[in-house]
C-alpha positions in Angstrom: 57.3 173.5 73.3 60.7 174.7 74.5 59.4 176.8 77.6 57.5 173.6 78.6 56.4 173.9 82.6 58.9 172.6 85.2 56.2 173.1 88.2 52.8 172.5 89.3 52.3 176.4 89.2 53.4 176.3 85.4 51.3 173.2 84.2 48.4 174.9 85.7 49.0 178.7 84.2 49.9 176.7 80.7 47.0 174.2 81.3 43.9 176.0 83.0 41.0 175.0 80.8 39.7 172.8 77.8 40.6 175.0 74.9 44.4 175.2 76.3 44.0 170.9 76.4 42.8 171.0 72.8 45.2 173.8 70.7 48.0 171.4 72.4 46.2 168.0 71.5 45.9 169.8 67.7 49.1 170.5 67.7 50.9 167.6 68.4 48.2 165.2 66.8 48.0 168.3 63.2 51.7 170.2 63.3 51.3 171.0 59.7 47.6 171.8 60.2 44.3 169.4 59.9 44.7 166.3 58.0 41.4 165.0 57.2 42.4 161.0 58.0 40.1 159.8 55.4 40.8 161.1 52.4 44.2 163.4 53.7 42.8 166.9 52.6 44.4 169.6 54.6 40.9 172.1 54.7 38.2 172.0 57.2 36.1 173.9 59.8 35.2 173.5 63.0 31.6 172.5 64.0 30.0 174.8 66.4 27.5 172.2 67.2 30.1 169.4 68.9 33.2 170.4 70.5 36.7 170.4 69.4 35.7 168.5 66.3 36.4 169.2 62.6 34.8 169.0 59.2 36.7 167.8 56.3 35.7 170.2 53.3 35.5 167.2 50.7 34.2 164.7 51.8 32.4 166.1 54.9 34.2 163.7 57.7 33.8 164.6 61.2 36.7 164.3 62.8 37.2 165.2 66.8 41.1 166.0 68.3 40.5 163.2 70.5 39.1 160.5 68.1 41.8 157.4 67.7 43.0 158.2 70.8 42.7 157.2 74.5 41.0 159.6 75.4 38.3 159.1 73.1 34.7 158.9 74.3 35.8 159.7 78.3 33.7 161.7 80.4 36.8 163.0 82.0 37.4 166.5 81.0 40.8 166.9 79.0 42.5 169.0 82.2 42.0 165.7 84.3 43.5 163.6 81.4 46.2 166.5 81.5 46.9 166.6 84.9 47.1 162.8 84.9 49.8 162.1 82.6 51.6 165.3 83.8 51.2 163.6 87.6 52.7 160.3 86.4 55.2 161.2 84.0 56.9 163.8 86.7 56.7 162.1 89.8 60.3 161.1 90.8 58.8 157.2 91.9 55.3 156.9 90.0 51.9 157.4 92.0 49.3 154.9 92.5 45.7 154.9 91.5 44.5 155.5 95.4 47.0 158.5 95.1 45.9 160.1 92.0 42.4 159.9 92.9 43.0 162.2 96.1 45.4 164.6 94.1 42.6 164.9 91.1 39.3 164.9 93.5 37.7 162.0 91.6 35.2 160.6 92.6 35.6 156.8 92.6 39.2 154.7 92.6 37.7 153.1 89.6 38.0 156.5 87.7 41.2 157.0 89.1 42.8 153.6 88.4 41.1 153.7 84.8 43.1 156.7 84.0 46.3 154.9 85.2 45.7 152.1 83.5 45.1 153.6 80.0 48.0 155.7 80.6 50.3 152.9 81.8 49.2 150.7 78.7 50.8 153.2 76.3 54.0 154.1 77.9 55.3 152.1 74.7 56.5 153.4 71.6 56.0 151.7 68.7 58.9 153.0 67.0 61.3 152.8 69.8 64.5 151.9 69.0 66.6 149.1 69.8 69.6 148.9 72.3 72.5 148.9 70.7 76.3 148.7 71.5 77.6 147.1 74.9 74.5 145.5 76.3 74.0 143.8 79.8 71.6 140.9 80.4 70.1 139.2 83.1 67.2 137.1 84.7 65.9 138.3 88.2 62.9 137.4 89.9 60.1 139.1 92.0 58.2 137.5 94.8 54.3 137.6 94.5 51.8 136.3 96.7 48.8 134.7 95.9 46.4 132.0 97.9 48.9 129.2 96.6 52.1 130.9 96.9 54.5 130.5 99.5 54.8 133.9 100.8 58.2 133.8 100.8 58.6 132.1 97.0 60.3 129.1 96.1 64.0 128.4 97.2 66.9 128.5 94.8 65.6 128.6 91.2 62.5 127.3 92.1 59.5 129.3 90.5 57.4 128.9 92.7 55.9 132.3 93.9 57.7 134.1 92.1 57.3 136.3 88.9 60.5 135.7 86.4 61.5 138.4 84.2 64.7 139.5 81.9 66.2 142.8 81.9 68.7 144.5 79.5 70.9 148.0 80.3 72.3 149.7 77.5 75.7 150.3 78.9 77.7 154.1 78.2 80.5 154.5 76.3 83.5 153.3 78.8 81.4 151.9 81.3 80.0 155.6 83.0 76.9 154.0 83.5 73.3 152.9 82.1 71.5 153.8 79.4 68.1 152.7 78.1 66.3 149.8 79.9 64.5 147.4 78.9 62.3 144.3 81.1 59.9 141.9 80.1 58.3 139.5 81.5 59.4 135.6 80.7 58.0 132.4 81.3 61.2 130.4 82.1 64.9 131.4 81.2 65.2 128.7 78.1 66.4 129.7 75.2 62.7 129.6 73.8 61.8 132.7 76.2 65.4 134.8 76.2 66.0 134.7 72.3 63.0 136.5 71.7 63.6 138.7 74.1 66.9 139.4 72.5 65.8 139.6 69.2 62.9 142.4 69.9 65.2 144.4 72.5 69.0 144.7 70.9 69.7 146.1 67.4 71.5 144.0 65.0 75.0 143.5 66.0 74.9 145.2 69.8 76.7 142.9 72.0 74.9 140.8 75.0 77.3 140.4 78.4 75.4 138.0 80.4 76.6 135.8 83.0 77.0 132.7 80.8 73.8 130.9 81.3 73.6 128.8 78.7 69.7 130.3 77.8 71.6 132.9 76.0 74.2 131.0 73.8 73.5 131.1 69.9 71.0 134.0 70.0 70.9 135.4 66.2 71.7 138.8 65.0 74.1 139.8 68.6 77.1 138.5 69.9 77.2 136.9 72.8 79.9 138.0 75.2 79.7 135.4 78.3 81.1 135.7 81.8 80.7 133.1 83.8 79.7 134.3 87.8 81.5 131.6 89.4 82.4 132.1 93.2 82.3 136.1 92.2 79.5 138.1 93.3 76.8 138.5 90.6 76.5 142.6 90.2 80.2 142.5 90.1 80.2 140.9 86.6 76.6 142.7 85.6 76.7 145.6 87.8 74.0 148.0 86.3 71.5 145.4 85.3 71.6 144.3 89.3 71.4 148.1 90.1 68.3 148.4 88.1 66.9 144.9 89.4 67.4 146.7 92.8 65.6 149.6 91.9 62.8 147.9 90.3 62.2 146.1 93.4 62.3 148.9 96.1 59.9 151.1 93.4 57.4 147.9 93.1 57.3 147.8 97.1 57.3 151.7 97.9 54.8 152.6 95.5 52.3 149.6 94.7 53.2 147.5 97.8 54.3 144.6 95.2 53.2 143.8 91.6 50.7 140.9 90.6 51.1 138.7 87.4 47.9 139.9 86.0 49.6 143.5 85.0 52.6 143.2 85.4 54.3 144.0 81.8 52.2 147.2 82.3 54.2 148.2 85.6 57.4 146.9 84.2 56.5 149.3 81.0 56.1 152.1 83.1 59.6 151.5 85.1 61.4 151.7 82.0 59.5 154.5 80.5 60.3 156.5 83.8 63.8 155.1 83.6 65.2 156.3 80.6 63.5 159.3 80.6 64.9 160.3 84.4 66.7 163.0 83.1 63.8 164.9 81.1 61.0 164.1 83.3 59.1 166.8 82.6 59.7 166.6 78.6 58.3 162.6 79.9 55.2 164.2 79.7 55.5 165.5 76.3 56.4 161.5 75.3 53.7 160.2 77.3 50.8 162.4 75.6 52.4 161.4 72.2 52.2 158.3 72.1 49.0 158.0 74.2 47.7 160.2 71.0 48.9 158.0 68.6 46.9 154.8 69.8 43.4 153.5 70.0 41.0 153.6 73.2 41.0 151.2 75.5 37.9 149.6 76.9 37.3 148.9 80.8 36.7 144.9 79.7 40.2 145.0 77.5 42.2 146.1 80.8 41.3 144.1 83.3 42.2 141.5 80.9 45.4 139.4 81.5 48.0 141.1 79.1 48.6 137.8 76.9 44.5 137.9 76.6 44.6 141.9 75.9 
């Protein structure tokens, strides 16, 4: 879609109704034309009795634009679901449930925070690639608050109150700036939590500059390109990772007032997905949809679950 919108005024000219949400839902999800996903035959109608769905002409399969994805089964109308993803994906700093609930009208935050959470869940590519090249990593912590927590966290390297996390920045040819991001969260900064980390985040031979904490040493598949902080000020040594800490922090704050453990991958998902698509953040919503189209539903029950449960 090269004349995608780049304003509310657009979306809602290209967008205005259901059958607008569905020829673009068929087209992304069908660009050769229906596939029937049981048995792969490329001929069927459409049923006049349900809506949007499809008939396979062999073996009589009923198959609905929205079926396998996460969208499936909501009483929302598509142009909410639209309007949604378009809303989060363009937004310079995010938006919040309580937010998008008085943009959209909805009824209930619960609505509102459902549709953020299904849409947050799959701001993950499956078939993303790797980071590759010069990459910077780094630990950094967030303070969170809960009844047992300090509210100030732990001093030093003390976990206490805090949330611990890794981050790596895909550093530009001669140093010009960041590329891709990626953060996750960790449960200590051993070598049992970072090489992992490493292993699922940096392509085969990409070297890791890190600050020389020893977590990092002997990682397999990267090269390991130490330097040690010393007396010298950390983002000196690591200056984009720091940058993006920074950022991470100040969005976190402005926009959901601080993150809690139960979600947090989620949020930190949705930072790098806005992240590295900063410059096409209106082709962001073309990504979103695409892979939110590609996965399963969601269930209330599965996301409210703690993401190691989920």
């Amino acid at each position: 879609m090269s004349d995608f919108p780049h304003s509310l005024i657009e979306f809602q000219s290209r967008f205005p109704d259901e059958a607008a949400c569905v020829r673009y839902l068929f087209a992304a999800r069908w660009p050769e034309g229906f596939v029937c996903p049981a048995c792969g035959v490329g001929k069927a109608w459409p049923l006049q009795t349900k809506a949007w769905t499809w008939e396979c002409a062999r073996c009589g399969r009923q198959t609905s634009v929205t079926a396998g994805t996460i969208m499936h089964h909501s009483k929302l109308p598509l142009t909410l679901w639209f309007w949604a993803a378009y809303l989060m994906a363009t937004h310079s700093n995010g938006i919040s449930a309580l937010q998008l609930q008085r943009q959209l009208g909805l009824g209930s935050y619960k609505s509102a925070w459902l549709l953020c959470a299904k849409l947050r869940r799959r701001m993950v590519a499956s078939d993303r690639s790797p980071l590759a090249g010069l990459v910077e990593v780094d630990e950094t912590e967030i303070v969170c608050r809960s009844k047992n927590d300090p509210l100030t966290g732990g001093r030093g390297r003390s976990h206490q109150g805090k949330i611990l996390m890794v981050g790596a920045v895909e550093v530009a040819d001669g140093a010009a700036g960041p590329g891709r991001i990626r953060l996750q969260q960790v449960s200590d900064y051993s070598a049992n939590s970072l090489h992992p980390f490493l292993k699922a985040n940096l392509a085969p031979g990409a070297t890791a500059k890190t600050d020389g904490w020893a977590g990092y040493s002997g990682a397999p598949g990267v090269t390991h390109d130490p330097h040690v902080v010393g007396s010298m000020a950390a983002h000196i040594v690591l200056p984009w990772t720091h940058r993006v800490f920074a950022n991470l922090k100040r969005w976190a704050l402005g926009v959901y007032h601080g993150l809690r453990r139960k979600h947090l991958q989620t949020y930190l998902d949705e930072f790098v997905f806005r992240f590295n698509r900063r410059r096409t953040r209106h082709a962001a919503f073309r990504s979103l949809l695409g892979i939110a189209a590609a996965h399963s539903p969601l269930s209330y029950k599965m996301l409210i679950l703690p993401e190691a449960k989920a």
